[in-house]
N, C-alpha and C positions, 0 to 999 in steps of 0.2 A: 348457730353451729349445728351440724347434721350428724347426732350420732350416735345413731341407727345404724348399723352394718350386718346386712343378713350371710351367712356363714353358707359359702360358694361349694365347701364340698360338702352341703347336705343340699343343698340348693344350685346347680352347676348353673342358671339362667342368670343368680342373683346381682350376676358381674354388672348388669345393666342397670339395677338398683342402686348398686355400690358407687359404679363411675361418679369422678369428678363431676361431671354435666349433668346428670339428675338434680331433673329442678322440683322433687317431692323431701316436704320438711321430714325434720323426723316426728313431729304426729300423724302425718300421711301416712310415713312408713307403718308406724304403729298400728294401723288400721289395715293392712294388707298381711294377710295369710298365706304365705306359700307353700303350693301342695308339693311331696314328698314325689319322685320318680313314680311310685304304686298309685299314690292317689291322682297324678296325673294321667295316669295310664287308664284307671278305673272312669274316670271323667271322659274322657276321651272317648275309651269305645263304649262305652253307653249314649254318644251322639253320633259320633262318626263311625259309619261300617268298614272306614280305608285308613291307613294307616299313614296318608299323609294327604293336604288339602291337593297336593296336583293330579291326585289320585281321583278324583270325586268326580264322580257320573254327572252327566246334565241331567238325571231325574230325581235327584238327591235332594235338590232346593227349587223354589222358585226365587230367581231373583227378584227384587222389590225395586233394586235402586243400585245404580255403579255411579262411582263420583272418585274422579282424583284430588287427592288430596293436598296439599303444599306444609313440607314438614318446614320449611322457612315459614308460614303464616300460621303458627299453632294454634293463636287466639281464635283469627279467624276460621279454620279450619275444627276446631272444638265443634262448631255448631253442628256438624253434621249430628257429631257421636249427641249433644244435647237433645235435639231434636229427636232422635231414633230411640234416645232410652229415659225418655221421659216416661215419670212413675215408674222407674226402677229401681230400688233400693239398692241392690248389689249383683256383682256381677263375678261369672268365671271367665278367667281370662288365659289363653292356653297359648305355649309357645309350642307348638306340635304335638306331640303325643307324649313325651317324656317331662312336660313342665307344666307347671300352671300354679294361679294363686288367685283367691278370690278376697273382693274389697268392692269398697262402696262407688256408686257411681261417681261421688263428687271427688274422689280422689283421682281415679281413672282422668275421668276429662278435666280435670286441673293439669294436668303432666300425660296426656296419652300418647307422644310421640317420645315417651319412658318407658313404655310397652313395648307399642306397635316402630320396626324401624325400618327404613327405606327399601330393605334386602328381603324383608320376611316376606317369606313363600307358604308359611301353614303356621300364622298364628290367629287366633280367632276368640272373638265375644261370644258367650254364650251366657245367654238370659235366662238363669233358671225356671224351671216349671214354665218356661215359654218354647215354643217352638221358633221361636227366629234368633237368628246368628249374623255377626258382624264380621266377617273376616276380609284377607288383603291379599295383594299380590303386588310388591313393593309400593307406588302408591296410590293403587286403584283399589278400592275400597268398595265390599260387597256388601250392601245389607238383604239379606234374606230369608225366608222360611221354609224351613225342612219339608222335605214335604210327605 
């Protein structure tokens, strides 16, 4: 039984958590900190200088790596994010500029198509105290470093 319910109007992203279809237990959940409107805002423009990713200059990152992704193959499609955030402990993870909530890598890629969903346009990983970012554009998948 899952129940964990994070409260939508402190949290207006949290609907995603909440749905029926989230496949994160409630110890997962337990382990995810969701930041407030301010502290998503603060997170935000202290990496990004634009206020939304379709906005972002080609001299902003170097890309590292594009890979589409198959939200039908989760398992397989996990590897990417494995692979790219290997020795990571925790991660910030941003639905644009108004949301975000930070948790451990292992909960992330247990469920990251609970995150990341086929339509997002400016949602993105950012790896603390690291300068590289994982972000999407429905299912194309950027990894790259700021530059």
């Amino acid at each position: 039984m899952n129940d964990i319910e994070f409260d939508e109007v402190l949290y207006p992203v949290a609907w995603r958590l909440n749905s029926k279809d989230c496949r994160l237990s409630s110890g997962e959940k337990r382990r995810i900190t969701l930041l407030n409107t301010v502290q998503a805002r603060r997170l935000w423009d202290s990496i990004f200088p634009f206020s939304h990713l379709m906005e972002m200059p080609r001299s902003f990152c170097t890309v590292l790596e594009k890979r589409t992704l198959d939200f039908d193959d989760v398992e397989t499609s996990s590897l990417f994010f494995t692979d790219r955030l290997q020795g990571v402990d925790a991660i910030h993870f941003l639905w644009g500029r108004n949301a975000g909530a930070t948790l451990p890598v292992d909960v992330f890629i247990a469920s990251w198509d609970d995150f990341f969903y086929p339509s997002d346009e400016s949602s993105a990983i950012v790896i603390p105290n690291d300068d590289r970012v994982i972000f999407s554009y429905e299912e194309h998948f950027f990894y790259a470093r700021i530059n």
